[in-house]
Legacy VTK file of the C-alpha trace (Angstrom):
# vtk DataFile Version 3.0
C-alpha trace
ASCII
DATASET POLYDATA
POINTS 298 float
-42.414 365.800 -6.123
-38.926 365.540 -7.670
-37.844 362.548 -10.248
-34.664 361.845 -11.383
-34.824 360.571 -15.084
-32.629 357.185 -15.887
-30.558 357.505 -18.929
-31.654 355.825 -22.160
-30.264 352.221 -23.298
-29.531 350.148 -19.694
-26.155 349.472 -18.527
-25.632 345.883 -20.820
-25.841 348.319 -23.918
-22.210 349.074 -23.695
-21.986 345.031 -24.186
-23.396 344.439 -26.767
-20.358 344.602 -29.544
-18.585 342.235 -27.147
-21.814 339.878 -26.660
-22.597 340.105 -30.792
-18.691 338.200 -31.295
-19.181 335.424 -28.710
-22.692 334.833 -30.781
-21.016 334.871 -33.971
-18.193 332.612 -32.485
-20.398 330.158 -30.330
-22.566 329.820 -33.329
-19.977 328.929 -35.998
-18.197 326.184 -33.723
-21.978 324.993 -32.540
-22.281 323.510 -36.492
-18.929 321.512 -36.123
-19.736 320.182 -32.480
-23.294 319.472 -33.739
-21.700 317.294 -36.539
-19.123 315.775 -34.050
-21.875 314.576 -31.623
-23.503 312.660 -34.266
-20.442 311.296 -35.786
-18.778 309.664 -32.331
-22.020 308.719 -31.031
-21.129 310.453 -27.473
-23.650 311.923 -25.194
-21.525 313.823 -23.424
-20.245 315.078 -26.482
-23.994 315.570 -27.512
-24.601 317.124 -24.577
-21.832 319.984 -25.212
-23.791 320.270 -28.487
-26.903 320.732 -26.728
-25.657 323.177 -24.540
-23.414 325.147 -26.998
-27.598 325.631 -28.805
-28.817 326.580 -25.953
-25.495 329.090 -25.551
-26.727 330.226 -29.290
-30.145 330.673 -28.446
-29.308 332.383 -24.889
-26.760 334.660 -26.433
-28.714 335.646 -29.152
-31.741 336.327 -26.878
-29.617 338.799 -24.739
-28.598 340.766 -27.372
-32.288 340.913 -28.589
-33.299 342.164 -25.175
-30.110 344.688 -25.143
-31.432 346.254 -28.547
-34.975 346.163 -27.194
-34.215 347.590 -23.844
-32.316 350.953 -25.460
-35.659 352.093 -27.033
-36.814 355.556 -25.236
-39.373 355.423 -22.828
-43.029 356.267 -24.538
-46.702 356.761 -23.309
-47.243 352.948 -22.844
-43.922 352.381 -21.705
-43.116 355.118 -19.123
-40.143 353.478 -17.557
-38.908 352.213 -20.928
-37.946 348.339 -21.702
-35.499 347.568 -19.470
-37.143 344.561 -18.237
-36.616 342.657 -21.556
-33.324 342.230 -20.368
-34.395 340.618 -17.068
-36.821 338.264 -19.145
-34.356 337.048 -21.376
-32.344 336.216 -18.251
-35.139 334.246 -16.763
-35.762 332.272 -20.310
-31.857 331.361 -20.162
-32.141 330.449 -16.658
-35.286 327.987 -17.606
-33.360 326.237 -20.479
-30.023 325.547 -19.192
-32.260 323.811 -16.088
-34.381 321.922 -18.862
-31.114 320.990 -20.515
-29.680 320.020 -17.453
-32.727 317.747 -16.392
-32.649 316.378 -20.199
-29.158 315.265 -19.621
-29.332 313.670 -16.300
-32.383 311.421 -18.222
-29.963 310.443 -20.869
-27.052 309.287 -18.693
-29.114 307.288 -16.633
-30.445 305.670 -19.869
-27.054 305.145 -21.677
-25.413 303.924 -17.848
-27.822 301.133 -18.385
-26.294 300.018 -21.572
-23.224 302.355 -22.660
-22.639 302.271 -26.723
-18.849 302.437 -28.253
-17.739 305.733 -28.273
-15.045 307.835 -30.920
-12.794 309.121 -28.309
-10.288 310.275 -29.949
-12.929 312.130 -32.474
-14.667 313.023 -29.398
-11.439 314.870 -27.468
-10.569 316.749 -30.722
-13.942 318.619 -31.443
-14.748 318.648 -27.277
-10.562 320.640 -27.273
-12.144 322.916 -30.327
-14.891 323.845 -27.682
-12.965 324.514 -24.622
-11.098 326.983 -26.658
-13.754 328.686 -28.203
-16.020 329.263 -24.902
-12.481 330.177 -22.909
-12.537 332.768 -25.685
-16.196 334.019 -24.745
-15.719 333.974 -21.190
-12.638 336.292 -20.957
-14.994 338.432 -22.966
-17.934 338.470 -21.477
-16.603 337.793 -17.919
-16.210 341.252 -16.638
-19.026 342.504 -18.217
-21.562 340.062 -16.362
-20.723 342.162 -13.220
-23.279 344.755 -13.775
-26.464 342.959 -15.380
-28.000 339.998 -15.093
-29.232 340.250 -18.914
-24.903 339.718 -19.186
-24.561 337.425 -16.165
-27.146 335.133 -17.717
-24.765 334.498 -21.321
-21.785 334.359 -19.312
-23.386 331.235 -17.315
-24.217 329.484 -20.863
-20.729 330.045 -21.981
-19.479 328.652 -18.513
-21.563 325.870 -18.286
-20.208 324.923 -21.690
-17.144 324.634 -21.036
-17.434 323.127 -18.091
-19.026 320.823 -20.446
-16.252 320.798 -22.702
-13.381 319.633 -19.650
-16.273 316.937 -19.060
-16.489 315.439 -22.557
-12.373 315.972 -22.687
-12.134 313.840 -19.602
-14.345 310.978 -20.257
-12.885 310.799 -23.704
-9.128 310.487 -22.170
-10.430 307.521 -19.976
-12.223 305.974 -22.666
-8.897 305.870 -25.048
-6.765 304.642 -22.018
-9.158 302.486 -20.994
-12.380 301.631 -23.001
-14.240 301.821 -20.088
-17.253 303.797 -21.929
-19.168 304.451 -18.935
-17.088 307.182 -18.352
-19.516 309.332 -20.609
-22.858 308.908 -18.841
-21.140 309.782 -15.537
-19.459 312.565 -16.594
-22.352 313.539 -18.420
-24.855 313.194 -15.401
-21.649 315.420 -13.204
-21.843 318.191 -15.816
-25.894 318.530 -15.562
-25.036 318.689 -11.629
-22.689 320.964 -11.935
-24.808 323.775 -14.016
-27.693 323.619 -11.423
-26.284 325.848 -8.574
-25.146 328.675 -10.759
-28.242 328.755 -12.873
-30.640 328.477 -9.501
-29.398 331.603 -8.110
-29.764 333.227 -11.455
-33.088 332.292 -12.155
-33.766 333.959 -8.729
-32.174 337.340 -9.172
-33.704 337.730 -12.189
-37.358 337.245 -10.408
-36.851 339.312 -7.464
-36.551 341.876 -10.259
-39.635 340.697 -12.113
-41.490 340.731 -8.690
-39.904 344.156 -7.630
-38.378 343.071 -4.615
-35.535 344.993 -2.942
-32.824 344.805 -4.497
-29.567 342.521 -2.630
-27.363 346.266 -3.215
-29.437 348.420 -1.052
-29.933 348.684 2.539
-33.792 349.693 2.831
-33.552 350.149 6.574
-30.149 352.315 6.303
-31.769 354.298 3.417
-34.865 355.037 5.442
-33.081 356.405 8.595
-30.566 358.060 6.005
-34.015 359.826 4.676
-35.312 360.438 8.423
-31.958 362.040 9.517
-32.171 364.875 6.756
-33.073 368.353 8.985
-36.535 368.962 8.013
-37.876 365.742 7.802
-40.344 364.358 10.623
-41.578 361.192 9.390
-41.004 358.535 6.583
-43.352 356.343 5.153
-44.353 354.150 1.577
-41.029 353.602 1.087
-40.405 351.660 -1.863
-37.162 350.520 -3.828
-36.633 348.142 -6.962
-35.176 347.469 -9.915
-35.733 348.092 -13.131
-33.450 346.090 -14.680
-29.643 345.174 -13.653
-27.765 348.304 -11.697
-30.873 350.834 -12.365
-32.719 351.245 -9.148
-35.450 353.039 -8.113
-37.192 354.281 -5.284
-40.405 356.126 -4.094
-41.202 357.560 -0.363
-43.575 359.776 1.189
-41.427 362.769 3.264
-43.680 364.616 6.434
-41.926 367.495 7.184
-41.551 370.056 9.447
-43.810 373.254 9.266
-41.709 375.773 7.929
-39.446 373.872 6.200
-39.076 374.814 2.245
-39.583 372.354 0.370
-37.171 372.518 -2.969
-33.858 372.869 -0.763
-35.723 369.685 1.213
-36.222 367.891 -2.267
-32.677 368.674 -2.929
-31.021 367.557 -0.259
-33.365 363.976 0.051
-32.481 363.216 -3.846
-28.423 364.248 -2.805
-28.430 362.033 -0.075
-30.366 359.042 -1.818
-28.363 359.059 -5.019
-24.879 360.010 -3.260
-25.288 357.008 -0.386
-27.163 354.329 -2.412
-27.072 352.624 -5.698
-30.472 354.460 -6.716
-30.817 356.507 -9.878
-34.434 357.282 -10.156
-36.209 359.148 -7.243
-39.493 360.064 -6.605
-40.503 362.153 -2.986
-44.247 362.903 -1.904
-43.724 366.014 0.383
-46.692 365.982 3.228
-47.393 368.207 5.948
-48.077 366.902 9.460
-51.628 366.345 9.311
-52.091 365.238 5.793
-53.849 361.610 6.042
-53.381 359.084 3.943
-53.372 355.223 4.606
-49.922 354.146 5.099
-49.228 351.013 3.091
-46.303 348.568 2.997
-43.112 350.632 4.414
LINES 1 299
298 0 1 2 3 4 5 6 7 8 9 10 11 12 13 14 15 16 17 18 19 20 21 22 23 24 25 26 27 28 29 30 31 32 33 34 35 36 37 38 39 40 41 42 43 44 45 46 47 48 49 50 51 52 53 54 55 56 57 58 59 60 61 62 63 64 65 66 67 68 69 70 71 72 73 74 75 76 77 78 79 80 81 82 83 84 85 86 87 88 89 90 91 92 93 94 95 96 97 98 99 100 101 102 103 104 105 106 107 108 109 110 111 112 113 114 115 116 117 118 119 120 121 122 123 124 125 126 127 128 129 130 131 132 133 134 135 136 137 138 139 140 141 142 143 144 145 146 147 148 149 150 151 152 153 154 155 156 157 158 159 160 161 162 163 164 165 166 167 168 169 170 171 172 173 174 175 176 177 178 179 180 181 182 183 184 185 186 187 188 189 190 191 192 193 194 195 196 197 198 199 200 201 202 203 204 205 206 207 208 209 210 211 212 213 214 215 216 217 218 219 220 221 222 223 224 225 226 227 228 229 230 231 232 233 234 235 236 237 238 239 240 241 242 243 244 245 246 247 248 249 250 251 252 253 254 255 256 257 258 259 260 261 262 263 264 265 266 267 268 269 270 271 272 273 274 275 276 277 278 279 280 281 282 283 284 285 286 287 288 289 290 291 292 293 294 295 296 297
């Protein structure tokens, strides 16, 4: 048996300076936007405050689960605490839907009976937004590409300011206009608009949780990958999955040939696993042709 050891901290560590300033930034402008929403009496100003706390909350939640996730693996925790990360993504995932539902409630209400808005009040602190969470998604943008932990704050800074262009446009067509209906509906097309993006998060970040395959690796190519190494006569409990965002793993149970030695074997199964596939952890069972054990699964 051969295992290849993952390195400590998870790839969202390197982050985490870059996910600590759009906190401290998202946080700061949350207080004036907060104070805004009450002031103009708009919900879908009120709802960019809603959703620049739940940004707060989110953001600081990832970063929690970074810091968590870079302790060393110990007795209890053999494969360390990676999969803080993926809960924290999966708690973000579960409030920007709540918020979303929450908001779709409150434009219905206010489209029965729309109150007399501050636009002008209303496009100055929603324009302070849009600037702030452009800020945090040029930040955090490219480094959502490699964990979910990250992908999961970059959707609460981009539902914001989709938020933000929302409140902006309802409060240009209430100035022009005074129609003040314009803020339910734009609030009800923001809520919309968050659902899709958040959906699919919510179920990356359980396929992990449930240890499915992961969507990067080709189970049937790695198992006739594993079956084409010389030596090797059968394959079987073949597992992969995640341990958190870009740190896969993978178990199998190798038959081989009589004859065959088994560390240049190990070698070259672990070479072509790591080399061909986004795996970093390996573990081989080497078996003999006759050895029985129940085959389970794959």
């Amino acid at each position: 048996m051969e295992e290849i050891k993952t390195q400590t901290g998870s790839p969202a560590s390197r982050h985490k300076k870059n996910l600590l300033f759009v906190l401290l930034l998202s946080g700061t402008y949350m207080i004036a936007e907060v104070i805004g929403g009450l002031v103009t009496q708009s919900l879908a100003l009120m709802a960019d405050a809603a959703h620049m706390l739940t940004d707060v909350v989110g953001l600081f939640l990832a970063f929690i689960a970074i810091k968590i996730g870079e302790r060393k693996a110990d007795a209890s925790k053999t494969f360390g605490y990676y999969r803080t990360e993926i809960l924290a993504a999966v708690i973000n995932a579960v409030v920007l839907l709540g918020i979303s539902l929450y908001v779709l409630y409150e434009a219905y209400q206010r489209f029965q009976n729309p109150p007399a808005v501050q636009s002008k009040t209303m496009l100055i602190v929603a324009g302070i937004g849009l600037v702030v969470n452009i800020i945090g998604m040029m930040i955090l943008r490219k480094d959502s590409e490699g964990s979910l932990n990250m992908k999961g704050a970059y959707f609460e800074v981009l539902s914001d300011m989709l938020t933000s262009i929302g409140v902006m446009i309802a409060g240009v067509i209430m100035l022009t206009t005074g129609w003040y209906y314009a803020d339910p509906i734009i609030s009800a097309l923001i809520g919309l608009l968050i659902f899709p993006r958040t959906w699919r998060l919510l179920k990356e970040a359980v396929n992990v949780l449930l240890e499915g395959t992961p969507k990067d690796v080709d189970i049937h190519q790695l198992r006739q990958s594993l079956e084409e190494v010389p030596g090797v006569k059968n394959v079987h409990d073949l597992h992969v999955w995640s341990l958190t965002s870009s740190v896969n793993a993978m178990s199998a149970h190798i038959v081989r040939d009589t004859g065959t030695a088994q560390n240049p074997l190990l070698k070259t199964l672990t070479e072509v696993t790591t080399a061909n596939f986004k795996i970093s952890h390996t573990t081989f069972q080497i078996e003999e042709e006759g050895y029985e054990e129940q085959e389970m699964h794959l």
